[in-house]
C-alpha positions, 0 to 999 in steps of 0.5 A, a space after each residue: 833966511 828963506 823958509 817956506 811954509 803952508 798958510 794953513 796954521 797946525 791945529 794943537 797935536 795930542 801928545 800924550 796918546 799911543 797910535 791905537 789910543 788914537 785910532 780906536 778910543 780918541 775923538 777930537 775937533 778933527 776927526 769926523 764921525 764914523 757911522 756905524 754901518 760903516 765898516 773898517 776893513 772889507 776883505 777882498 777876496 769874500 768881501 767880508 765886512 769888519 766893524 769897529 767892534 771887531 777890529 777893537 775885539 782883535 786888537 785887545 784880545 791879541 795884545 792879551 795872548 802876547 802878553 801871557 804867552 811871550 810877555 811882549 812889553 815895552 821896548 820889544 819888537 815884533 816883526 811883521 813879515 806879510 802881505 796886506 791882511 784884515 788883520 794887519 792893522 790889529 796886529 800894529 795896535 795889539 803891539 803898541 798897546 803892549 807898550 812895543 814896537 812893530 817892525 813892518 818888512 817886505 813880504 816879498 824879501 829873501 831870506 837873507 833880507 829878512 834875516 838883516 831885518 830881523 837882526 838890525 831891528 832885534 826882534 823877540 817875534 815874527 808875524 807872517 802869513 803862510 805864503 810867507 812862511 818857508 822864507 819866514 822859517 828859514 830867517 827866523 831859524 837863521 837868526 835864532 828864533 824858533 817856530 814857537 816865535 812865529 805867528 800865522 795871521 791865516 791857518 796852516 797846515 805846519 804843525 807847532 806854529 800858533 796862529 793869530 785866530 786862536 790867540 785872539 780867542 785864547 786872548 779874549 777868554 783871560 783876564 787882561 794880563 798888562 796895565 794900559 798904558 797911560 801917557 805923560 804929556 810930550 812922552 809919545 815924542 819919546 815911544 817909538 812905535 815903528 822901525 820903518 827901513 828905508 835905504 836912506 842916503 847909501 849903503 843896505 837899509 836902515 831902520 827909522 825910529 817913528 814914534 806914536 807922536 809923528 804918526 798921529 802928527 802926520 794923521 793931523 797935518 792931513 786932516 788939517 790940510 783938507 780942512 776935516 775940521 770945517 763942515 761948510 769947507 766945499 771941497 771935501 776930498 775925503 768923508 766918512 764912508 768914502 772906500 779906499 783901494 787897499 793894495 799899496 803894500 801896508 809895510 811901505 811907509 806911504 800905505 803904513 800912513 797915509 792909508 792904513 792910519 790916515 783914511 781909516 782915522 778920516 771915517 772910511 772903508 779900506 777894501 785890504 787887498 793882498 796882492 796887486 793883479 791888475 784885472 782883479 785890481 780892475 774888479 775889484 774897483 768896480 765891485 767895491 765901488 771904490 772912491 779913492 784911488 792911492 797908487 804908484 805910477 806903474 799902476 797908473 801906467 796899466 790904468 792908462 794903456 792896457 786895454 782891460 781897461 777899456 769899456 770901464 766906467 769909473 765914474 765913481 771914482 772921486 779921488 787919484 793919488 800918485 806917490 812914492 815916485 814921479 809921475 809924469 804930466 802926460 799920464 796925468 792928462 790921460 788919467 783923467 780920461 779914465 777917471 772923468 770924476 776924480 780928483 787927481 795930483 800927488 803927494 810927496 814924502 818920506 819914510 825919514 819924514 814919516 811919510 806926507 810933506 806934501 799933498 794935492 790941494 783939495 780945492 784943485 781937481 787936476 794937480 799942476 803938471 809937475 807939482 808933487 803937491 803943496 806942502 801940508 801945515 806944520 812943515 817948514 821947508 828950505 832949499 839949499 844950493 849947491 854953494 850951501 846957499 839958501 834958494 829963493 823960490 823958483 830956484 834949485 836945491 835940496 829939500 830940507 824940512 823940518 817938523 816937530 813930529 819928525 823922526 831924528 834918527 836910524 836906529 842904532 846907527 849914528 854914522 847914518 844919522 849924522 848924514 841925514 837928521 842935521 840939527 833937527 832937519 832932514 836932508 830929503 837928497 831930493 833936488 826940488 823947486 818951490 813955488 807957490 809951496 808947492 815942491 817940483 822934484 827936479 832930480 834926486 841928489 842922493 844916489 838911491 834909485 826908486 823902482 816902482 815905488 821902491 828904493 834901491 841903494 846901488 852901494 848894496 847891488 854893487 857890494 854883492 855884484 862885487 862877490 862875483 868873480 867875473 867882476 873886478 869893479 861895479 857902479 850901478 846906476 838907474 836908467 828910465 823906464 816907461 812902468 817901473 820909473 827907472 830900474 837898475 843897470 850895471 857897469 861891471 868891469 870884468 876880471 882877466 877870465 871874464 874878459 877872455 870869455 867876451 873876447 871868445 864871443 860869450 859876452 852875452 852868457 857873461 852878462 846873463 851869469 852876472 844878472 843871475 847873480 843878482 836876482 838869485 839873492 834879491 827881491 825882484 825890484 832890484 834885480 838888473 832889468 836895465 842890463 849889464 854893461 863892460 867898460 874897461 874903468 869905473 870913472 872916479 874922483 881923486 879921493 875914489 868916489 864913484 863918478 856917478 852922473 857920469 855913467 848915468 849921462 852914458 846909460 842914456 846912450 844905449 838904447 834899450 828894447 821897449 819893454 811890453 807891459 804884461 801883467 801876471 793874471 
């Protein structure tokens, strides 16, 4: 049986601590000292410092209030609908504390999204910021929770809408009003903390089940693998006081935990910024002085060749890394023109892994070209062929892992979990090579696309293509794109009215109406950049399966507009 594995051993994981035990209270032979002029978050926009202090007052006074005002306890799940915020991370932890579950969604969703969320997850509250709230109302409202149940983490006109501010004083004022929770060995296994969606395999999203224990697993394994526990190791990559760009969206798995739990734990700065714009982002790198670099590759696509960049000096810059998507060799080799001092590779995982399976070696400067990285201790890997054989390095396969601190399944949903969690192993759907533990992400075996960093599942495009009526049947496949990675396109084949419109010249209008579909009801990363195509039959196998690849092969005969990167400012 070939099985492949780090040569770093896995030091013992506690398992009787919650996430924000072991955020604000825990210390271990692997944590590094925090100094004390050191502070957790910095905002942005004022570039207000919050201390340890702070952060723990917030947390504890918020975990109060929510317990007086909605008895929030164990089990209950409170969504979290909003963009990056100081107060984001005090929000998960005033939660857990109660013994609860957060819920992070995409502050960017429709109300019909976020209404799924809320019901799949079965949330008691909702956690937004103003920017947010029309949407927020609307789905919260849909979904039978009233504006007494949603909370403003920044203050807002609306009336009759609390927000996190006066809670925390409200809170901080009262005797404490639940018992801390204190945890038998091998029960944080147990307590879930996060439902994370992720599109899995196919079909609308799915809610992982994240407990406390594969958190601060994953939180160890990283420390582990960049050896914070050994003072004379000579390649530190991340130290206390290190500053960290803080604008991958903290909802999404890889800003969840690899930067808003692992770096804060590892003793830095999180400069928290909202939104991306990437002159500010430019700025604000310069003005932060910032260290550490966790990006996509469409960020480092405008890194690369937008010419605000020129004339800048990041020579303080010491560390890049890319995930969520591939990034390519050639970006790479220029990236390293922009950021002269800076360690640069990539990192590999999942949201069913609970984020990092692999990581750039920290004793390399420049990851190998196509590597995603080395796989971190703890896990064990295994590539199986197509003919259900084990691969032997160097060969092709899906990717396999498996882990003690690895979540086992979507919650509330079986069916889904059979596909994917097989005999405490997760299926990743990523065909990969192996060499030297490091993973080559050769191609995706599943079928959901990754836009910007984003999965998109075609089966929920093709569901909702499919109540147009001008569409009699869809597949929708991603094609390449120099900043997003791929984007969606669509092979309608059009109803008897729709194509005696084409046939009379309107093909083109047809087409627009049919996008219009799309990106009326859904975020914009799933919108039909790549286009919309007529054909006149959805190629399919005898027992109806799509034949994906098939298309796929075909979208790479049109030939698409070069598409101008013209970031909003």
């Amino acid at each position: 049986m070939t099985l492949f594995g780090p040569k770093v051993p896995l030091p013992p994981i506690p398992d009787d601590v919650s996430i924000p035990q072991f955020m604000l209270r825990a210390a271990g032979r692997l944590r590094p000292l925090r100094p004390s002029n050191v502070p957790f978050f910095i905002e942005d926009k004022t570039g207000r410092a919050v201390s340890f202090e702070e952060v723990h007052y917030r947390t504890y006074g918020l975990a109060n209030a929510l317990s007086i005002k909605w008895n929030i306890g164990v089990k209950d799940v409170v969504c979290l609908f909003t963009p990056n915020h100081v107060d984001y991370a005090p929000a998960i932890w005033a939660v857990h504390t109660l013994g609860g579950i957060i819920t992070p969604a995409n502050p960017n969703y429709t109300s019909d999204e976020l209404k799924y969320q809320l019901t799949t997850s079965k949330a008691k509250l909702l956690i937004t910021h103003p920017n947010c709230l029309d949407t927020a109302r609307s789905a919260a409202h849909a979904y039978g929770l009233t504006d007494a149940s949603i909370i403003l983490l920044d203050p807002s006109p609306t009336p009759g809408i609390t927000t996190a501010e006066e809670l925390i004083s409200f809170g901080a004022s009262r005797p404490e009003n639940y018992k801390a929770i204190v945890y038998k060995p091998g029960e944080t296994k147990k307590t879930l903390a996060f439902l994370s969606f992720s599109s899995g395999t196919t079909g609308k999203p799915k809610a992982v089940a994240i407990t406390h224990f594969s958190v601060v697993a994953n939180i160890s394994q990283m420390s582990a693998h960049y050896h914070m526990d050994d003072p004379s190791y000579p390649h530190k990559r991340i130290i206390p006081g290190d500053v960290i760009m803080g604008v991958l969206p903290f909802f999404h798995i890889y800003g969840l935990v690899v930067i808003l739990h692992f770096t804060l734990w590892a003793g830095t700065s999180i400069v928290v910024v909202p939104k991306f714009n990437f002159t500010d982002f430019l700025n604000t790198i310069s003005r932060h002085r910032v260290t550490h670099l966790y990006l996509v590759p469409p960020q480092i696509v405008l890194l690369t060749k937008h010419p605000a960049v020129k004339g800048r000096d990041f020579s303080h810059v010491k560390f890049c890394m890319s995930g969520a998507a591939p990034l390519s060799g050639d970006l790479m080799k220029q990236l390293t023109k922009i950021l002269p001092n800076a360690s640069i590779g990539q990192g590999y995982g999942l949201t069913e892994t609970c984020t990092t399976i692999s990581q750039l070696q920290p004793e390399r400067m420049l990851g190998t070209i196509g590597s995603a990285g080395a796989l971190i201790p703890g896990v064990v890997a295994k590539v199986v062929k197509a003919d259900g054989t084990l691969a032997k390095e160097g060969e092709q396969g899906e990717l396999i892992v498996t882990g003690p601190w690895m979540p086992r399944e979507y919650y509330g949903n079986p069916t889904a979990t059979a596909e994917t969690f097989v005999d405490g192993w997760v299926r990743t759907g990523d065909e990969v090579i192996i060499r030297d533990n490091e993973i080559f992400v050769v191609d995706r075996l599943k079928e959901i696309m990754k836009v910007r960093g984003f999965q998109v599942a075609p089966a929920e495009l093709e569901g909702h293509l499919l109540l147009h009526p001008d569409v009699v049947d869809v597949c929708v496949v991603g094609v390449p794109d120099d900043y997003s990675g791929e984007v969606p396109m669509a092979f309608v084949v059009p109803s008897s009215n729709a194509l005696k419109r084409i046939n009379q010249g309107q093909g083109q209008a047809v087409k627009k109406m049919i996008e219009k579909h799309v990106s009326d009801a859904k975020i914009q990363y799933k919108w039909l950049a790549g286009g919309v195509e007529f054909i006149d039959a959805i190629p399919k196998n005898p027992s109806g399966k799509i034949l994906r690849r098939v298309l796929r092969e075909k979208a790479k005969t049109f030939v698409r507009p070069q598409r101008v990167i013209q970031p909003k400012l």
